[in-house]
TORDRENNU-383446 format. One record per residue (C-alpha): y, z, x. Coordinates in steps of 0.2 Angstrom, whole numbers, plus 5000, padded with zeros to 4 digits. Layout:
BEGIN
YZX ...
***
This chain:
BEGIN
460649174949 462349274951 462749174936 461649274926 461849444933 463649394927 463249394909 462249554906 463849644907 464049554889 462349584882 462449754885 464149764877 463349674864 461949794862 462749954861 463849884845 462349864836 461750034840 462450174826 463450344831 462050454823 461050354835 461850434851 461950594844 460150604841 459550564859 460850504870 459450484885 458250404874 460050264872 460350274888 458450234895 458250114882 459749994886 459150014904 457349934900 458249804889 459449754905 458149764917 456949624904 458649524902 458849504919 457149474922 457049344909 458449234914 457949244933 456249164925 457249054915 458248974930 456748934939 455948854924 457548714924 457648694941 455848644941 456048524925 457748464932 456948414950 455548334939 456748234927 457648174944 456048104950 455648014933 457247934934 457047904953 455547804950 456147744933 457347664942 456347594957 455247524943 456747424935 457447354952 455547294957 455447224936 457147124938 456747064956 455146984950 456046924935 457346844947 455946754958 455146674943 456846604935 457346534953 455346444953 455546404936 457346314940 456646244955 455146144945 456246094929 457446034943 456345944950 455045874939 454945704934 455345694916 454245614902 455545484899 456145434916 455045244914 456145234900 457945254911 457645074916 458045004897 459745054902 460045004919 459344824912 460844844897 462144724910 460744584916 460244594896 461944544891 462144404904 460744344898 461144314883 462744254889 461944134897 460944064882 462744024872 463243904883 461543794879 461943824861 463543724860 463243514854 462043424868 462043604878 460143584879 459443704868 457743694862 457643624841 456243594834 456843534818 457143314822 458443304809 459543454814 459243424831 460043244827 461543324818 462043454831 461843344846 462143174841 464043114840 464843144825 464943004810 465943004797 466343114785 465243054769 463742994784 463943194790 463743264770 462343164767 461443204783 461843384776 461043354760 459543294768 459143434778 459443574764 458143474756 457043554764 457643734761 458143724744 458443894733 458143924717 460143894713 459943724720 458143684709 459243754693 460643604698 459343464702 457843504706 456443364705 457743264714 457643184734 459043324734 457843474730 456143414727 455343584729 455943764732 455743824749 455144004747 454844044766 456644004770 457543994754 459443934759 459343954775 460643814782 462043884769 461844054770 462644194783 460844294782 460444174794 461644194807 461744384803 459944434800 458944274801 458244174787 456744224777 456144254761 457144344746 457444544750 456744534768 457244664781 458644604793 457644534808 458844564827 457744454837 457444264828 455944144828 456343954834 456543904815 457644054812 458743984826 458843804820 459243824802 460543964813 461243814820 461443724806 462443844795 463743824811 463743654810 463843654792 465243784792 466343754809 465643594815 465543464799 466243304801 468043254798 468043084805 466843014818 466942994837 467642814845 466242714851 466342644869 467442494865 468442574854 469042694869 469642594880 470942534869 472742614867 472542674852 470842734854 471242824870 472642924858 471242954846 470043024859 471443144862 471743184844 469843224845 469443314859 471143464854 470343444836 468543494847 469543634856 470043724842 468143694835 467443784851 468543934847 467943954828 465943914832 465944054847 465544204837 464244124826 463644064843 463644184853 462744294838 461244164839 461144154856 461044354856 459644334842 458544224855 457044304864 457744354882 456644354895 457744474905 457044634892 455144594897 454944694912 456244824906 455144844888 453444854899 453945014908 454845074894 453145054884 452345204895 453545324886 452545374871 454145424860 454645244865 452945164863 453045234844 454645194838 454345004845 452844994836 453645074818 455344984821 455344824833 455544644823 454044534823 454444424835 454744574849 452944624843 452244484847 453244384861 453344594868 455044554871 456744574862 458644474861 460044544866 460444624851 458944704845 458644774864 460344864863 460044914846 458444994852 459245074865 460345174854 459045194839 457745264849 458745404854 459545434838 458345404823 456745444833 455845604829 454845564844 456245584856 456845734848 455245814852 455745724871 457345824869 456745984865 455645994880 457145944894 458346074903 458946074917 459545924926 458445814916 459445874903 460845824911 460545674918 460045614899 461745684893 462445584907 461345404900 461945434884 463845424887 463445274898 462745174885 464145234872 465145184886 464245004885 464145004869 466445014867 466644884881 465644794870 466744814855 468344774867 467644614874 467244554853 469244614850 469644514863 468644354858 469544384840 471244414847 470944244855 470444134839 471644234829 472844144844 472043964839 472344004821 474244034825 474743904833 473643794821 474743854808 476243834818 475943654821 475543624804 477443694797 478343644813 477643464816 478343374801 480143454805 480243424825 479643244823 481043224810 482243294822 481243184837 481743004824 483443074821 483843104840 483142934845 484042844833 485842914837 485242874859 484542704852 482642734854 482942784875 482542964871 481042924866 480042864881 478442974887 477842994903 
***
């Protein structure tokens, strides 16, 4: 309050400037009396004044007091309800989580299919249901012209419109085969499997697709250049030296037929994907993008090859508007542990791609020293004749 007494000093100063000299002339007590009241009102106000803010100032305190107590108890209750919220997304069991076991199936998968390759080489045991190209991958090989025209005979039976344009009519192409058109001279049938004109590439092959497979490799890698030695014929000298030449031209065979095998054996149903598919199933994202996308035969055998189980693996997640809704709805460690599944199967997915560069690195080896041989044979066994012909013929004993 001493504040204000302070100022009235000021407002009386301020007061008698605005009062005129004829003013004080005409009643200086009247001045005098007047300027007294007025002080006395000043004072009188201000002092009500001070009490009017102290009052508002104690109440404002007291709002922001209990504004503030009311924000600590908001943001402790909000605190609560992210730590319970956390603690369920943390532990909930996602929607997907049947569908984890596809991946950790990916390794017994791939062996699997692994293991149908070694079957698929020439008396490996593989099922064919076709008797003549059974008989032309398993049986020994004849000779050259027997091997065509067992060739001819077999794509008899799957003869395109090129071949019925050429000689149709004939034992060669007596009808066009629309089911399988060209299916033992055309790629699409290692690659996709065979079918009519313009259908979709199929990943997982019926047992026809698979023989008239086979047969494009033996009619690509395997075909005949001159037949195997009969039992008699072997025990000879010379046919002991051709058995050799055979089985190193048989070697190099093995190393060019392995990625068109191992592309058919990864096209066969494998039975390892069965149980992993049936969990999977329970996933309704998965359930629906099997359903829209799987191949026939994974329809209805409900399981897939090698191939089209890893490709599934990665489409589902990728083209799949159904797991992106799945997506959506993870946080959390779920989220993570998705994020995690993912890398692993990229990571699957590039040792893959190391092992096929591998594979090719090792036929592209074949191919080298094919060619090697073939520039450098004709000029070491001239050397070889020279030699032994300055030492007499000594040098050229053998072991």
């Amino acid at each position: 309050m001493m504040k204000y007494k302070k100022l009235l000093p000021v407002v009386l100063s301020l007061n008698l400037l605005t009062v005129s000299p004829s003013a004080y002339a005409v009643c200086d007590g009247c001045v005098v009396s007047a300027i007294g009241a007025l002080g006395a009102a000043m004072v009188l106000w201000l002092e009500r004044l001070g009490i009017q803010m102290t009052i508002n100032t104690e109440q404002i305190v007291s709002t922001m007091g209990e504004t503030a107590k009311a924000q600590r108890e908001f943001e402790t209750q909000m605190e609560k309800e992210r730590i319970k919220a956390e603690a369920v997304r943390a532990h909930a069991v996602a929607k997907s989580i049947c569908a984890e076991s596809g991946s950790a199936g990916a390794t017994r998968v791939s062996r699997g299919g692994g293991k149908a390759k070694g079957a698929l080489r020439p008396g490996g045991g593989a099922k064919i249901e076709d008797a003549d190209i059974a008989k032309a991958i398993n049986d020994p090989t004849p000779p050259a012209e027997i091997d065509a025209a067992r060739a001819a005979k077999i794509n008899s039976k799957y003869c395109d419109e090129h071949d019925h344009t050429a000689f149709g009519g004939s034992k060669a192409c007596p009808e066009v085969n629309s089911e399988m058109p060209g299916a033992v001279k055309r790629i699409d049938s290692v690659l996709h499997g065979a079918g009519e004109e313009g259908k979709e590439p199929e990943l997982t092959f019926s047992q026809k697709q698979q023989d008239v497979a086979r047969m494009y490799t033996q009619n690509t890698v395997r075909r005949s250049t001159a037949p195997q030695p009969r039992k008699g014929e072997a025990e000879s000298t010379a046919g002991a030296q051709y058995v050799g030449l055979i089985t190193q031209y048989e070697a190099l065979l093995s190393a060019a037929s392995e990625p068109q095998d191992q592309m058919i054996a990864d096209s066969i149903p494998n039975e390892e994907t069965k149980e992993l598919l049936e969990d999977m199933m329970t996933v309704p994202s998965v359930a629906a993008f099997f359903e829209e996308f799987a191949s026939p035969q994974a329809k209805e055998k409900r399981m897939m090859s090698a191939r089209e189980f890893e490709a599934f693996e990665v489409e589902r997640r990728y083209s799949n508007v159904h797991y992106q809704t799945d997506l959506q709805e993870m946080a959390g460690e779920n989220l993570m542990r998705e994020q995690i599944r993912v890398a692993s199967l990229q990571n699957h997915l590039l040792l893959g791609i190391k092992n096929e560069i591998r594979k090719g690195n090792i036929i592209n080896g074949n191919i080298l020293a094919s060619l090697t041989r073939q520039e450098f044979e004709p000029i070491i066994n001239a050397k070889h004749g020279a030699v032994t012909g300055r030492l007499g013929g000594e040098a050229g004993g053998g072991n």
